[in-house]
Backbone bond lengths (Angstrom), bond angles and torsions (degrees), N, CA, C in turn:
res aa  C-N    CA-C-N  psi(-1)  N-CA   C-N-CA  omega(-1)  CA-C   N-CA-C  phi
1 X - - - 1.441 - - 1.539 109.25 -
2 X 1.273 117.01 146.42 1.649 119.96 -161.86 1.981 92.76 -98.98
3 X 0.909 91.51 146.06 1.993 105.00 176.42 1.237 91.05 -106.64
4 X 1.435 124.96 139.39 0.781 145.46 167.84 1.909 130.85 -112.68
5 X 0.950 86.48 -18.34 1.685 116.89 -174.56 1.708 111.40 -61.26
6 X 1.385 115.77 -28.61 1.421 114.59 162.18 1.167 110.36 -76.58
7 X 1.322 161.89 -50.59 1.083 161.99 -106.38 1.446 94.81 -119.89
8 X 1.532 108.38 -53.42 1.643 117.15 176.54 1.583 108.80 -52.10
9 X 1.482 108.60 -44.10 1.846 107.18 -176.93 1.519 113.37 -58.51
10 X 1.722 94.26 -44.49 1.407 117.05 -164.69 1.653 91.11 -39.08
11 X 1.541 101.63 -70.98 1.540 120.45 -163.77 1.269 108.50 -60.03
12 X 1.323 139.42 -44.43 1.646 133.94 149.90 1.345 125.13 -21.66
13 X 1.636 104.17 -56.56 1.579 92.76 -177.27 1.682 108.70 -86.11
14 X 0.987 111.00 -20.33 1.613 106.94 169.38 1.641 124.89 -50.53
15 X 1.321 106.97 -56.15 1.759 125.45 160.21 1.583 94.43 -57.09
16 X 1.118 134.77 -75.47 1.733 119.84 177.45 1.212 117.58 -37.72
17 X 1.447 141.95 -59.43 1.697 126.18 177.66 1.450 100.09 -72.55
18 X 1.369 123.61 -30.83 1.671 81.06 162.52 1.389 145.91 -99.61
19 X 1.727 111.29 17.95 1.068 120.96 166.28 1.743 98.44 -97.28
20 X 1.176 142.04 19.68 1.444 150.32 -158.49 1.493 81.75 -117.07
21 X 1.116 114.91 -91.16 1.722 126.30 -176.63 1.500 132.58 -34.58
22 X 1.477 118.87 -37.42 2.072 101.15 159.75 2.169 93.63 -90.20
23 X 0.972 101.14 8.25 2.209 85.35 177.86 1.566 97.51 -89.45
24 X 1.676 104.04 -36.21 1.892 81.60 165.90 1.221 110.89 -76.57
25 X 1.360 145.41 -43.52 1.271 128.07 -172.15 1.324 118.10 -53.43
26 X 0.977 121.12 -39.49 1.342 126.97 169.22 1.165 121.85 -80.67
27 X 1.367 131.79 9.02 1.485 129.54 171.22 1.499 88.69 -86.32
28 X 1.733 102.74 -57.27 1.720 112.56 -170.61 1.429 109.53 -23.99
29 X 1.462 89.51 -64.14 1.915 97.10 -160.66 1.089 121.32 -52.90
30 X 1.579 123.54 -45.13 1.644 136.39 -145.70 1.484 84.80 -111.32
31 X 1.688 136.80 -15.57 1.580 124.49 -173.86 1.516 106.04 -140.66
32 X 0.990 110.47 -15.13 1.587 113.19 173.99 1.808 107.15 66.48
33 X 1.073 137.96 178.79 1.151 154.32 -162.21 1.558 99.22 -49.12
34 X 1.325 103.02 -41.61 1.812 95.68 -172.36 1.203 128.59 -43.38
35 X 1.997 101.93 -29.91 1.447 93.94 -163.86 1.258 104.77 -97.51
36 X 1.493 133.68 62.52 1.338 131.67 167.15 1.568 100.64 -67.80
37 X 0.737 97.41 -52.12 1.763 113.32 -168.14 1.562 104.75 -36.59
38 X 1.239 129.51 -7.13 1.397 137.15 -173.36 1.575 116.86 -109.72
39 X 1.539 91.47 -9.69 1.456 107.66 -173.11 2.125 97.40 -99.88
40 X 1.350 116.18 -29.44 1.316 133.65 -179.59 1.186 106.57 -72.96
41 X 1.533 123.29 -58.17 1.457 127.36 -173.08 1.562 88.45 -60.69
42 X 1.310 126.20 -81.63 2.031 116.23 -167.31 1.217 95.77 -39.55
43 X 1.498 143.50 -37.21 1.761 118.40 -164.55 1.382 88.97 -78.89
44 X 1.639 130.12 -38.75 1.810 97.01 -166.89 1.522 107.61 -61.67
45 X 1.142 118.76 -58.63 1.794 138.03 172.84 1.045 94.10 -30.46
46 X 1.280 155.83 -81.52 1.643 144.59 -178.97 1.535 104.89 -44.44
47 X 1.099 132.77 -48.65 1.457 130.88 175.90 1.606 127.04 -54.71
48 X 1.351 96.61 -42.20 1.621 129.35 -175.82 1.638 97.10 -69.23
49 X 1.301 109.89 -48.97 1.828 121.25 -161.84 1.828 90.74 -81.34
50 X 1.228 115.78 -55.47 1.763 110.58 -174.09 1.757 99.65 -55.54
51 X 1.181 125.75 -42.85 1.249 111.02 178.68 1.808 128.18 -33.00
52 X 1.584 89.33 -60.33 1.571 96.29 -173.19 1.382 106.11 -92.00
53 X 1.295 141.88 -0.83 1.508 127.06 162.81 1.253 114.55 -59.51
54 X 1.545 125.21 135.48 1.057 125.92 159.54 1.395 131.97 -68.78
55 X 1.662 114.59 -22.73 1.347 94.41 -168.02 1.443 100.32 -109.04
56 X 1.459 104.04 156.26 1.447 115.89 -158.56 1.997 117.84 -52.59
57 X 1.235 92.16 -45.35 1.549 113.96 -166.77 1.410 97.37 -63.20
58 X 1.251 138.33 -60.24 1.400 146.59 -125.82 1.618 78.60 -101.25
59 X 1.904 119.29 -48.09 1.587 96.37 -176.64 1.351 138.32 -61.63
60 X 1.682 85.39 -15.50 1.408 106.14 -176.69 1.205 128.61 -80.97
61 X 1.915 119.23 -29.89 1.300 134.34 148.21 1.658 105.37 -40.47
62 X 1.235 120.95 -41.39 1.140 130.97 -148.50 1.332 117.51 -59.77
63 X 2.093 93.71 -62.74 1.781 120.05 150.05 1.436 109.67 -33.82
64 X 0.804 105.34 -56.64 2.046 109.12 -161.36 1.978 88.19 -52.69
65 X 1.400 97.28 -59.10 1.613 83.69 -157.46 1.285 128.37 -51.06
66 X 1.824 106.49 -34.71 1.245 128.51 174.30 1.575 106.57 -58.40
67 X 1.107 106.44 -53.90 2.004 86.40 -171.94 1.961 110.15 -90.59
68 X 1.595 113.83 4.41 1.197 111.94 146.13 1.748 124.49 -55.91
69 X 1.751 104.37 -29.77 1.108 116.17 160.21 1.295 139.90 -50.54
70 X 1.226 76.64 -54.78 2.096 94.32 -172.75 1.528 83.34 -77.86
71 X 1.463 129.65 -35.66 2.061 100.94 -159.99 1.783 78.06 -82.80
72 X 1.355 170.48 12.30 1.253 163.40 119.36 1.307 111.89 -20.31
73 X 1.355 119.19 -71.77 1.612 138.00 155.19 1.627 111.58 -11.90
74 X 1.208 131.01 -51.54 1.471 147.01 164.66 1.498 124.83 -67.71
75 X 1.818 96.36 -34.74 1.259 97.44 -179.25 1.669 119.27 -89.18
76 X 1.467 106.01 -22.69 1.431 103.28 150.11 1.876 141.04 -36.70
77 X 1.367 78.68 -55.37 1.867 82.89 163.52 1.112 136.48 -73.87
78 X 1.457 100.57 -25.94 1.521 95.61 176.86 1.770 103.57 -92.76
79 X 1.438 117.50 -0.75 1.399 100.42 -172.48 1.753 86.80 -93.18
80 X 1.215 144.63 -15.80 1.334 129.13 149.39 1.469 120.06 -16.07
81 X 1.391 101.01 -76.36 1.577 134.16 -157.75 1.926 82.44 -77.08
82 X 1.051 137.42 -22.17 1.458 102.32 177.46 1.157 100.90 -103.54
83 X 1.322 141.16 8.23 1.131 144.75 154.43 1.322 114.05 -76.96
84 X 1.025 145.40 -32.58 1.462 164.85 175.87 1.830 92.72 -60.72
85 X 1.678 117.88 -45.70 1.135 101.12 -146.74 1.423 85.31 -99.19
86 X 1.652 139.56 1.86 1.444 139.22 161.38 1.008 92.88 125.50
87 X 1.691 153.89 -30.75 1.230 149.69 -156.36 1.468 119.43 -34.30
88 X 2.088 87.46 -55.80 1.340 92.27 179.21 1.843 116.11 -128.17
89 X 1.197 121.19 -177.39 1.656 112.84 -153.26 1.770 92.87 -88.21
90 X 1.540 86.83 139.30 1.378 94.12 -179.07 1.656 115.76 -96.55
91 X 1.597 132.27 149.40 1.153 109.38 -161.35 1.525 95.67 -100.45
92 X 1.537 108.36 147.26 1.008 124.55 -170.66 2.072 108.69 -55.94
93 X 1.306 104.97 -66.12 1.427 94.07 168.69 1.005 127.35 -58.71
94 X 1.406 126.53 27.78 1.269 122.66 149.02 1.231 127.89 -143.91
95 X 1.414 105.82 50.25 1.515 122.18 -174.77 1.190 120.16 -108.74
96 X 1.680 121.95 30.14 1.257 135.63 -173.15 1.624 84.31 -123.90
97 X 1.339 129.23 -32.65 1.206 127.65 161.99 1.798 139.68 -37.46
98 X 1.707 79.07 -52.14 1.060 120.88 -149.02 1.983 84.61 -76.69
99 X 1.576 100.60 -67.18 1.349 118.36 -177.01 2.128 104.61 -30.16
100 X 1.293 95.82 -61.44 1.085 125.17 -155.43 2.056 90.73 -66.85
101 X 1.167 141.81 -26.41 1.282 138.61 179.70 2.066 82.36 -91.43
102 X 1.296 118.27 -50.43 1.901 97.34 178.09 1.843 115.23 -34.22
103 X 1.224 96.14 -26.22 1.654 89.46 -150.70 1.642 105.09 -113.70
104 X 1.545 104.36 15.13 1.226 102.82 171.08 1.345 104.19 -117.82
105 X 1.359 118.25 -10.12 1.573 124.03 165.45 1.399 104.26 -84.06
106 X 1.254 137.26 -24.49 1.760 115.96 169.78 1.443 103.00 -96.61
């Protein structure tokens, strides 16, 4: 009999880091570093929710998403700092911010 149940996770967490990866960029831009905290609350709630599911697969999607969360949390800061270094587009309303972290690093 064929298992199928890896392949399904596999493909879960794949669609999760890449629905993980433009939600920080876009937290960055429009909230800047602060809003990690939005990325923490969904990892407990994914953590909290895999707990009480019973079935194995779906809790296990569940885990993945939650600490796709928490590694989000990290990726916030550093998507600052590669924004800082031009990589990526900085948002205009917040380029008095932005200015203002240049000039405390020189």
């Amino acid at each position: 009999m064929v298992n199928f149940n890896g392949i399904l996770v596999g493909a879960a967490v794949f669609l999760i880091i890449g629905i993980c990866h433009p939600v920080v960029i876009k937290l960055e831009y429009y909230y800047g570093k602060k809003s990690w905290w939005v990325m923490c609350l969904a990892g407990v709630l994914f953590s909290a929710a895999s707990l009480f599911v019973q079935n194995t697969v779906i809790s296990t999607i569940l885990g993945a998403a939650a600490f796709s969360c928490f590694w989000g949390i990290m990726e916030i800061f550093a998507q600052e700092k590669r924004v800082m270094r031009g990589w990526f587009k900085e948002n205009p309303k917040r380029h008095a911010y932005y200015e203002a972290l240049r000039k405390k690093a020189n």
